[in-house]
C-alpha positions in Angstrom: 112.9 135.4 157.2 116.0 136.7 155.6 116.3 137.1 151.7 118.7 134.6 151.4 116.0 132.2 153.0 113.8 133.6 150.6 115.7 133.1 147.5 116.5 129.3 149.1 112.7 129.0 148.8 112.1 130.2 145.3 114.9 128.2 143.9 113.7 125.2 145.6 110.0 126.4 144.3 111.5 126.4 140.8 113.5 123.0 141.0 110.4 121.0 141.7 108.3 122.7 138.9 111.1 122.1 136.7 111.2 118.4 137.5 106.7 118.1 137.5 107.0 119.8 133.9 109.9 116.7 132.8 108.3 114.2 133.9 104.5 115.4 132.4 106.7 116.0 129.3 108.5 112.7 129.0 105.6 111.0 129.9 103.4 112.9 127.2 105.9 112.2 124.9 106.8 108.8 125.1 106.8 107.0 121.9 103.6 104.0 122.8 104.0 101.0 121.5 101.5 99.9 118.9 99.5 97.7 118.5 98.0 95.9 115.7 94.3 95.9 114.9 92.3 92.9 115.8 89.7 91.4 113.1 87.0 88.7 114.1 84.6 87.1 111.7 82.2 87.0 114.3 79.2 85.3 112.4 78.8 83.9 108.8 76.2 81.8 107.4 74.8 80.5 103.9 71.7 80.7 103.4 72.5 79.3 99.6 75.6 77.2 98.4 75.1 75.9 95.3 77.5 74.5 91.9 76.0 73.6 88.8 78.1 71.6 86.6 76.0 71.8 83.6 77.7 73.2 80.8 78.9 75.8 79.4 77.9 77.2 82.8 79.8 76.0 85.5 78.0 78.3 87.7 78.2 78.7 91.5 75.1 80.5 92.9 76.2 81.9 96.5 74.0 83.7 99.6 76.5 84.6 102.5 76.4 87.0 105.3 79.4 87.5 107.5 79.6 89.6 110.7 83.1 91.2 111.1 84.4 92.6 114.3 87.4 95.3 114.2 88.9 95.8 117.7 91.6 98.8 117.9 93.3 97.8 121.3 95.5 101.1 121.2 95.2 103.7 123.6 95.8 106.5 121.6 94.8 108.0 118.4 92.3 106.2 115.8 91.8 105.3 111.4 90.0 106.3 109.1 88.9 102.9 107.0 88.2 105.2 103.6 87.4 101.3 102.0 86.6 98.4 102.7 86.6 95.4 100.4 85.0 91.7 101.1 86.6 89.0 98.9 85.5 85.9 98.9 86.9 82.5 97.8 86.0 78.7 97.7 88.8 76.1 96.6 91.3 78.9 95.5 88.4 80.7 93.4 87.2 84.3 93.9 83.2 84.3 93.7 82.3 87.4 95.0 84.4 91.0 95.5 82.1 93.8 97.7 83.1 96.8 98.4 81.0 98.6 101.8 78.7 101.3 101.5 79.4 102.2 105.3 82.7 104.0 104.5 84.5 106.3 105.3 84.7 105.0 108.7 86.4 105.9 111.9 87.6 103.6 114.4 88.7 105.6 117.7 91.3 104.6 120.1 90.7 101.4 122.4 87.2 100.9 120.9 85.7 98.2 118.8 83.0 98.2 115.7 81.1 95.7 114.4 80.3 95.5 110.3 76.8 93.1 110.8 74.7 91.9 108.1 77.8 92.4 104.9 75.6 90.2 101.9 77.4 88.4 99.1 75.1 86.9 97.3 75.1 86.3 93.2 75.9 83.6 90.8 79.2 83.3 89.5 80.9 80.9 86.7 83.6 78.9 88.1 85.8 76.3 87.3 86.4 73.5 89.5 88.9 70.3 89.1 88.2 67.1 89.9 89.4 67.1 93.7 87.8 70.6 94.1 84.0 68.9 92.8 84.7 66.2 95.7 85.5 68.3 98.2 82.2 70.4 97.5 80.0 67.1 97.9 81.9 66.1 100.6 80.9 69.8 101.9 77.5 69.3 100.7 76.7 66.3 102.4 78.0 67.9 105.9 76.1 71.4 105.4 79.3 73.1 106.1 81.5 74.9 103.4 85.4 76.0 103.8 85.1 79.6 102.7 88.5 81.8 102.7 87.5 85.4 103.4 89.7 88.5 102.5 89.9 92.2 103.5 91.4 94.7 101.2 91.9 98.3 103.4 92.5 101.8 102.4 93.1 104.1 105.6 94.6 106.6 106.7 96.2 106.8 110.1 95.7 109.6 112.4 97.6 107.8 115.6 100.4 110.2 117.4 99.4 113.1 115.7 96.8 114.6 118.0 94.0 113.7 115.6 95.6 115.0 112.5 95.6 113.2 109.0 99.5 111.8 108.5 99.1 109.8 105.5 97.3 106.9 103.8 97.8 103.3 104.2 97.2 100.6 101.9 98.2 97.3 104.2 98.4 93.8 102.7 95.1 92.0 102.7 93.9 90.2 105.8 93.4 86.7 105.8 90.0 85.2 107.5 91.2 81.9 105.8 89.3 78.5 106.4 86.0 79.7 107.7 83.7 77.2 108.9 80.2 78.4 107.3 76.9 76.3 107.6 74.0 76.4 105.4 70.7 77.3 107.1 67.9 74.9 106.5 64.9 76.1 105.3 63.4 76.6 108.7 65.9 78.7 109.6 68.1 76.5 111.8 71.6 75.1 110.3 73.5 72.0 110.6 76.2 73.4 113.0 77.1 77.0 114.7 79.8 79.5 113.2 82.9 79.1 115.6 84.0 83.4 115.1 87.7 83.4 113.3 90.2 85.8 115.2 92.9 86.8 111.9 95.5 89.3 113.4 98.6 88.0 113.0 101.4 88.9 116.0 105.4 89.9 114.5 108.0 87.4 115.2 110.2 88.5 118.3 113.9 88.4 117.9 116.3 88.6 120.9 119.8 89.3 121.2 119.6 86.5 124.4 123.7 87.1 124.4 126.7 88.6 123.0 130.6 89.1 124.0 133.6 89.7 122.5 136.8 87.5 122.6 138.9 91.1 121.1 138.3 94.8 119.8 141.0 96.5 119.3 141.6 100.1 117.1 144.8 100.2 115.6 146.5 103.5 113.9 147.7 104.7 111.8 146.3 101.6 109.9 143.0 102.7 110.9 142.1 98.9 111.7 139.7 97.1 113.9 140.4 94.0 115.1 137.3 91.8 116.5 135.8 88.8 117.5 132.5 89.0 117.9 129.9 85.9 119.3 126.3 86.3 119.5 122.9 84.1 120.0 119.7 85.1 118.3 116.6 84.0 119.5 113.5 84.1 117.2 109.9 83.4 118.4 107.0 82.5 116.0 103.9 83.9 118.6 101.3 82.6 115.7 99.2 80.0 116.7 99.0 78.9 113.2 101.3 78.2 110.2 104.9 79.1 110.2 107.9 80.6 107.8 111.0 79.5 106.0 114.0 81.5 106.5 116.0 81.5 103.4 118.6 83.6 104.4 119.8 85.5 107.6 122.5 88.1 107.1 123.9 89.5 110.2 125.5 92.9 110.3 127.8 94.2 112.8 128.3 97.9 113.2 130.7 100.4 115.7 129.8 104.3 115.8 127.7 104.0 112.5 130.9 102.2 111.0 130.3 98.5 109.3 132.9 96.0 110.3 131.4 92.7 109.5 128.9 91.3 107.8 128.1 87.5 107.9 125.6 85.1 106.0 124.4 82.3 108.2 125.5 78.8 107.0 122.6 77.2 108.9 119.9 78.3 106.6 116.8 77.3 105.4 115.5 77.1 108.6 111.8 76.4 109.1 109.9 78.4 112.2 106.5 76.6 112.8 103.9 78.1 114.8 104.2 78.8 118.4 107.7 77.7 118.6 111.4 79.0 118.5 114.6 78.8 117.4 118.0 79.6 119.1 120.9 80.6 116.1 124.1 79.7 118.5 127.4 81.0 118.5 127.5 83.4 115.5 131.2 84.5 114.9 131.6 87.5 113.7 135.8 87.6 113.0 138.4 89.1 111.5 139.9 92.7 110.7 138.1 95.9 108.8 139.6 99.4 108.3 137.8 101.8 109.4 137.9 105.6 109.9 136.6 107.2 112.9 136.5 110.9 114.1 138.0 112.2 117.2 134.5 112.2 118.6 134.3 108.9 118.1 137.9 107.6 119.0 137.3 109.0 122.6 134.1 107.2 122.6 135.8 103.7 122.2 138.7 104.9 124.8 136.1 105.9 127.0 134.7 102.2 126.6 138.2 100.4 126.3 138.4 101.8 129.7 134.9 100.3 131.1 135.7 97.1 129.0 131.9 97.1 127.0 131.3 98.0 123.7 128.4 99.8 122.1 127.4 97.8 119.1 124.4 97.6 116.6 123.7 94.9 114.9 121.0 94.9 112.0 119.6 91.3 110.4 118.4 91.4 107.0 116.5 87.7 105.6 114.4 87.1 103.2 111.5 84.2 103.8 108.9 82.5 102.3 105.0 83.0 104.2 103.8 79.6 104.5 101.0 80.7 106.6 97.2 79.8 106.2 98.3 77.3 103.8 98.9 73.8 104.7 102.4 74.4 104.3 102.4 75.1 100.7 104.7 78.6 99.7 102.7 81.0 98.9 104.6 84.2 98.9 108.3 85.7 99.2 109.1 88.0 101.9 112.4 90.2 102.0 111.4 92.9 105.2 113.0 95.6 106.2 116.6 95.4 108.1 115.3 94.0 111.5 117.5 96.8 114.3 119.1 95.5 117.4 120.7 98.3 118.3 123.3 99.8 121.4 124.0 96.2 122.2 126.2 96.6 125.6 128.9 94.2 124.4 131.3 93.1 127.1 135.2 92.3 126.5 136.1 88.7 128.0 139.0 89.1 130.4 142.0 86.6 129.8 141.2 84.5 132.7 137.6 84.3 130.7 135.6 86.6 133.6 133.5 89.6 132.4 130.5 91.3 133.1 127.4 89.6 132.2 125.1 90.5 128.6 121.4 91.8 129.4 119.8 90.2 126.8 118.0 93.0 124.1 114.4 92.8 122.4 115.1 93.5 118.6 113.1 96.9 117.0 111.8 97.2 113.4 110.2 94.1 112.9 107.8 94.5 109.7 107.4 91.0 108.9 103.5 90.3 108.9 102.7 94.1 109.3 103.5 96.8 107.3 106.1 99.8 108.3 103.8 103.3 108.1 105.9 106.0 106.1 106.6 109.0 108.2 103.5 111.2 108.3 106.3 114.3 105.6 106.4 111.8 102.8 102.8 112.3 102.4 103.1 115.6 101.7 101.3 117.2 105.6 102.8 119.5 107.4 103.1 120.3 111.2 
């Protein structure tokens, strides 16, 4: 074999390591997308579930004992549940706060654990209004009580680290709301089963579902941008239960980092109920902005004059009210992080109204129901 066959083999021998290595590199390194934990109130019972209205008193004397399931569906990485507190509430009044004795606990990737046997039982003075006092005896009479169940976490998150400590997270409390709990008889037996409550709550999904623009055009050497921007927005509600108010949807339009337009939709409030969606048609984004770009950035846009499609981002920011879990009353106000729908492929419409088609784009940073984890640096770790 000559040396020049030799050196063909080598470099051939090299090329196909070189592409094994990417791919095991881009594949270890892939961002995963998470997944939120799941929580299950897999049993709960009374065995007492009593209100004394004698006075001063006013006391409620309580047995429970819940069973709660924690699934972590991720395939990566694990928490650490450093506490874990069990609040309990009938008729919109706390009568027991427990805080587990079986933490520090770690919950490993795609793995489940199950909390049995967690007691509340005391006595606890309470006030209860008239409506309140008939819906216990109505309660009473049945054997079954409408007990709202919270969870109040401290963890810390080791996911994507390689099993390292990255910070602590104090999430909002989870809501096992409207539990169904019988009382056991005094043989035992009770009235009805426990149907388990399931309590993770799924983000809203917002799609750019299509976008195009009627002009965009860069002007100098009044540094202006002309544009006429049209998008729809699609948001979905995946929740089974309960929905949101949107108070106000601001749309923001940017070009190479560079804000041109920002609009505040007319069409608001707009209610979102469970398991449904709504389409927000024709958005106009219009008008003329000075802007400065570098030379870097100029040849972008001449590079994309030329192909006719535009790179845009386009950020929404709302605030809502969380009518969930409630019967539609208001309970809370939300204002969430900018919501990202970024490197939009924007097409130009032609004169004779032809152009290439939009590929509709999933939205990223929605931190609606769940909370946005602060990079792993703010909490002071290293590495």
């Amino acid at each position: 074999m000559s040396k020049w066959s030799w050196c063909c083999c080598i470099a051939t021998v090299v090329v196909i390591y070189a592409v094994i290595m990417a791919f095991i590199f881009i594949f270890v390194h892939s961002p995963l997308e998470t997944k939120e934990l799941e929580f299950t109130v897999s049993d709960a019972s009374l065995a007492g579930f009593s209100y004394s209205t004698a006075t001063p008193n006013n006391t409620l004397s309580y047995s429970l004992t819940l069973n709660i399931t924690i699934r972590n569906p991720n395939e990566k990485g694990g928490l650490y549940f450093d506490q874990i507190q069990v609040i309990a509430n009938y008729s919109q009044s706390t009568f027991s706060v427990v805080t587990l004795t079986s933490t520090p606990l770690y919950l490993g990737a795609n793995n489940t654990t199950v909390l049995n046997s967690i007691v509340l039982q005391g006595r606890q003075s309470v006030l209860f209004e008239e409506s309140d006092l008939e819906k216990y005896r109505l309660e009473t009479t049945h054997g079954v009580y409408s007990v709202d169940v919270k969870l109040a976490l401290r963890l810390r998150d080791v996911r994507f680290r390689n099993g390292k400590v990255i910070g602590s997270v104090e999430p909002p409390k989870i809501e096992c709301d409207d539990l169904k709990v019988p009382l056991r008889k005094n043989n035992g037996s009770s009235s009805s089963s426990f149907k388990a409550t399931w309590t993770v709550s799924k983000e809203l999904e917002f799609t750019i579902s299509d976008a195009s623009l009627a002009e965009f055009s860069f002007t100098t050497p009044n540094n202006e941008l002309s544009y006429n921007l049209k998008l729809n927005i699609t948001v979905r509600n995946p929740n089974k239960k309960g929905g949101l108010y949107f108070d106000q949807i601001q749309v923001i339009a940017n070009y190479l980092q560079s804000t041109f337009s920002v609009v505040t939709l007319t069409s608001t409030p707009i209610y979102l109920g469970a398991n449904n969606r709504t389409v927000l048609v024709s958005i106009v984004l219009q008008g003329r902005q000075s802007v400065l770009f570098e030379e870097s950035n100029l040849e972008k846009y001449r590079l994309e004059t030329s192909y006719g499609v535009y790179s845009i981002d386009v950020n929404l920011a709302l605030r809502l009210r969380d009518v969930r879990f409630r019967h539609g009353k208001v309970i809370d106000s939300l204002k969430p992080p900018k919501i990202e729908c970024n490197n939009l492929k924007v097409p130009l419409r032609k004169n004779n109204g032809g152009n290439s088609s939009f590929k509709a784009k999933r939205c990223m940073n929605v931190y609606i129901f769940t909370k946005k984890l602060r990079p792993y640096h703010e909490y002071g770790y290293s590495g």
